[in-house]
N, C-alpha and C positions, 0 to 999 in steps of 0.2 A: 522379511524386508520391511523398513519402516515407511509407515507412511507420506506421501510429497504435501505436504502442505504451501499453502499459497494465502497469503492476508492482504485483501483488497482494501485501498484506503484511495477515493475519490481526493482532491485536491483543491480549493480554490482559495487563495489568499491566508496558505496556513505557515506561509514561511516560519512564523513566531514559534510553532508549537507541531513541528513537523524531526526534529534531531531530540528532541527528547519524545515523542510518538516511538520513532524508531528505537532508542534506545530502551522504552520500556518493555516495545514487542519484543528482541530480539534477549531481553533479560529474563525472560518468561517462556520463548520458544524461539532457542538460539538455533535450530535447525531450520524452522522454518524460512519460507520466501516470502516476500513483501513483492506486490505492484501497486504504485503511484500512481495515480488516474488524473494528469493536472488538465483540466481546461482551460489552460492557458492565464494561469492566474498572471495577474499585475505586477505583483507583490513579487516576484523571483521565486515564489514554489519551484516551479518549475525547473528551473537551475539548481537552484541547491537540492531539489535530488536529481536529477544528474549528479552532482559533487558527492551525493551522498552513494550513486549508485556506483561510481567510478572506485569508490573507495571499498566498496563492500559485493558484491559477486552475488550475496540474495536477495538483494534490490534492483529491480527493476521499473523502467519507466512508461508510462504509455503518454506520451503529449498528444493533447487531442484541438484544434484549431480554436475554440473559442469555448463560453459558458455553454455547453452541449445538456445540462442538466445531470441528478442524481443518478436517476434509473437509468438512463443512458451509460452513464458508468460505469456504472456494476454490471451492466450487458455486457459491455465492452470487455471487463475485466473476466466477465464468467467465461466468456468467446474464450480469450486468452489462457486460461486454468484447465479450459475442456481441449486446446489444441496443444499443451505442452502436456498432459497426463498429470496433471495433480490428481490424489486422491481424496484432497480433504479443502474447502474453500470456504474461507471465512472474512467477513465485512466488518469493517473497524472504522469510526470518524476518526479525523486527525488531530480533532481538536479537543483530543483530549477528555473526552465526556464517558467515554467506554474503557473501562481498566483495564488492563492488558492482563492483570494477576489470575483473572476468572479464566483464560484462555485455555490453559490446561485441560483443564475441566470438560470444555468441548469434545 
């Protein structure tokens, strides 16, 4: 059985660089699941993935009320990975600073 993987990606003000994020993860590990962690960004993060999640079935969103912080985030997201059985959970910025190519490799 293959592994459930799950790619946590915190959110805040990444609209610009959030559908090519997505599109790099999902070109590298087209099985895996993606959660969005937005704290409520300004900018419409928030929304566009909704848009982005509506359209695609391994996106998922967690909207959280305000700037709640990093590590808050990733709690939130680990909570969410250890309640639905992934078995593999890996952290990504959205902005693009971490390659999605090396993810294999994990």
């Amino acid at each position: 059985m293959p592994l459930r993987v799950l790619v946590l990606t915190p959110t805040y003000d990444e609209r610009d660089n959030l559908e090519r994020f997505v599109q790099a993860l999902f070109a590298v590990l087209p099985d895996a699941h993606l959660l969005v962690i937005d704290d409520a960004s300004p900018d419409g993060t928030g929304h566009l993935a909704d848009d982005i999640a509506s359209r695609d079935a391994r996106v998922s969103v967690l909207h959280r009320p305000g700037k709640l912080g990093l590590g808050s985030a990733y709690v939130a997201g680990f909570r969410h990975a250890l309640t639905q059985g992934y078995d593999v959970v890996l952290e990504m910025d959205t902005d693009l600073s971490h390659d999605a190519r090396h993810l294999p490799a994990f």
